[in-house]
Structure formats: C-alpha cells, structure tokens
N, C-alpha and C positions, 0 to 999 in steps of 0.2 A: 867448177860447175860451168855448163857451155851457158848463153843466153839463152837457149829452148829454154834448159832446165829451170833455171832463175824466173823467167815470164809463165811457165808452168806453175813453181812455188806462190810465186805470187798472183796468179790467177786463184789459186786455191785458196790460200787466205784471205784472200777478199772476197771470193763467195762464202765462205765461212764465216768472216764476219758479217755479212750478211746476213746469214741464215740464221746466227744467233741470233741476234740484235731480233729480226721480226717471227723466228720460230719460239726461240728458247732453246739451250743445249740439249734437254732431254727430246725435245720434238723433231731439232733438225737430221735426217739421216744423209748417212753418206752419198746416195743418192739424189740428193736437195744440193748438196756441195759442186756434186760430179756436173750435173745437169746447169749450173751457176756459172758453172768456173770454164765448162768445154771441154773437161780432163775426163775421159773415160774413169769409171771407179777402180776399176784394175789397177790404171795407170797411178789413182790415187794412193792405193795402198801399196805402191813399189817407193813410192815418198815417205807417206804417215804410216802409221802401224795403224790408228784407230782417230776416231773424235779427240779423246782427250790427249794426242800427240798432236793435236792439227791444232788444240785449243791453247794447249802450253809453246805452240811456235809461233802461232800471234800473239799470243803476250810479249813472248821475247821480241819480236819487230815492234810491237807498239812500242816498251819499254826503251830499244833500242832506238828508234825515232825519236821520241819522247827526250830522253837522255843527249842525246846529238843536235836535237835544236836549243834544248835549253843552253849546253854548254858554246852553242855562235853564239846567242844571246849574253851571254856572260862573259864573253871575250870581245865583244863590242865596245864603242865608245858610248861616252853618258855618263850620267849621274849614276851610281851604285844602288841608289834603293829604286830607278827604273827597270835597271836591268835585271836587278832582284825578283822585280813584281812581273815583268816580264817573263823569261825566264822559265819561273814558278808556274806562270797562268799559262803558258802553251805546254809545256808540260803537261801538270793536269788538268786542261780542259780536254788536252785530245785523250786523257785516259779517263776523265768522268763522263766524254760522249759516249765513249765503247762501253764501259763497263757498271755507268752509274745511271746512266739513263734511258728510257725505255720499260714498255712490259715486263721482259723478263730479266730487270736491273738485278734486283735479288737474287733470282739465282743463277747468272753472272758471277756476280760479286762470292757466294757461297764457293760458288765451283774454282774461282780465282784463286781466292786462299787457301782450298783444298790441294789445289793444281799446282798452284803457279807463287806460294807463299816466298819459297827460298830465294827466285827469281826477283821478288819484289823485295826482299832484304837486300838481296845485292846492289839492283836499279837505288836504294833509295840510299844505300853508305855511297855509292859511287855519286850520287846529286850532291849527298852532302860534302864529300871531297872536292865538289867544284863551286860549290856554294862559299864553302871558308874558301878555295883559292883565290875565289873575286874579291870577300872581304878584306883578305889579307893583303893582296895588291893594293884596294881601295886604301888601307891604313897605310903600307910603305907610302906612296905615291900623296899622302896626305891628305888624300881626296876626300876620306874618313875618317872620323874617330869613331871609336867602339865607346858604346854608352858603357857607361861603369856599371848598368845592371847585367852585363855579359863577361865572364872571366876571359873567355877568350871568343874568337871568331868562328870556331867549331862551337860552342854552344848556342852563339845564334844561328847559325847556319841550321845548327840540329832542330833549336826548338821552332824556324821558320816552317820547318817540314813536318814537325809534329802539330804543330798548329793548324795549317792547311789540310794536313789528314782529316782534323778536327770540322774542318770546313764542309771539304770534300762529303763526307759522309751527310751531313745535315741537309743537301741541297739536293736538287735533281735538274736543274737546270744549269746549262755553262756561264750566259749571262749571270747567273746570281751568285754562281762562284767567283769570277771576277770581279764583281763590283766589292764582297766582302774579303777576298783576298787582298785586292787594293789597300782597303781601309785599315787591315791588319798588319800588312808587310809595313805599310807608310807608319803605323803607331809600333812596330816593333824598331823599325829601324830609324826613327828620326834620332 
C-alpha cells in the first residue's frame, strides 16, 4: 500500500468516525463521509464496498490501537497492578469514547456486535493472552504472588476483562470508567 493509499484509508475512517459519533450509523451517508474525508465517493467505494465495510475497518484500527498500546503499557516497567490498570483504562477508554458514548451510543454498540462481534472475541483473547503474560513475568520475577483466590494467571487476567466489561457498560462517561476501574483492578489484584 503506497502512502496516498494509507492517508486516503485513514482519512476515511476518521471522517466516518465522525459522522457516526454525531450523525448515527443509519443517518450518516456516504456522501457525509466523502465530503469529511476529501475522497471523492467513487474513490470511496474502490476501498469499502459499503458503510458497514467502513464500519467493521474502524473497529479493527480502534481494536488494533487499542490492543498495541495496552500491550507497551504491559511491557513497561513498574509495579504490576499499575500497569494492569493502565493498560486496561487506555484500552477501553479509547473504545468507550467511540462506541459508548455520545447520542447515538446505542446504536453504535447494537451495530458493533452485529458487525464486529467476531473481531471483538479475538481483540479480547489476544488482551487476555497479554494480560497473563505480564502476570506471569510479574510472578517469575517475584515481583507478584497470585492471591490464592486465582488458580492461575489466566483466570485473573480473564476475570479482569470480564469485570471491566461489566464497568464498561454501566457508565457513559471515560472519567467514571477510570476512577471505577482503578478501584476494581486495585481490589482484584492486591
């Protein structure tokens, strides 16, 4: 892929996120995108086939993002339950801006798991494969013990992420998912 093409794709996605975030996915048209981004619509659909190809390739880049900062963050130095909490909260804060908050949060989120469910299975085994890698470092290195309510570093790594899901959903605000995820990671993992 030349750099046109790349600064094209991502021109595109970013007027698309856009347009959802303040249209809604059923309001925003291809036209809304084209007119955003600077890409002729022609040009648009020589890329995406439709909306819900434009919608499932932002996922994957936020996912993709998302995924790649956490795991610097977990390969950094520090205490294990900061980098945890870390980690965890740039994760999904930048996927509760896109997808959880705002007007048309709801049906975002509808159209996410319709869209983009398999995507988000994969993004969240591949977190948790980097979640127990840190744990298990922190334990060789002695840096950690695993509390005895966890059989191994893969069940809290899992249930950190099922937890936070748990977060995730209750809140609409980033600030208040951070402050409650803090409080959670710090009481799962001391």
């Amino acid at each position: 892929m030349t750099n046109s093409e790349a600064e094209r794709k991502t021109a595109i996605l970013e007027s698309a996120m856009f347009a959802f975030s303040r249209y809604g996915f059923q309001r925003t048209k291809m036209d809304d995108i084209a007119k955003a981004s600077g890409v002729a619509r022609t040009a648009i659909y020589k890329v995406y086939r439709n909306k819900e190809h434009i919608f499932c390739a932002l996922a994957e880049r936020v996912h993709s993002d998302a995924l790649r900062t956490a795991k610097a963050v977990l390969r950094a130095e520090g205490d294990l339950k900061d980098r945890l909490s870390d980690a965890l909260i740039a994760r999904d804060t930048l996927l509760l801006q896109i997808g959880h908050s705002g007007p048309h949060a709801d049906e975002i989120a509808e159209l996410y798991l319709s869209l983009a469910g398999e995507l988000a299975t994969e993004f969240n085994a591949k977190l948790v494969n980097a979640l127990t890698e840190a744990i298990e470092t922190a334990c060789a290195d002695e840096c950690y013990q695993l509390p005895s309510a966890y059989r191994s570093p893969r069940d809290l790594a899992h249930l950190l992420r099922l937890a936070l899901e748990g977060v995730k959903k209750e809140v609409k605000q980033a600030s208040d998912f951070e402050r409650l995820a803090r409080q959670l990671i710090s009481a799962m993992v001391s």
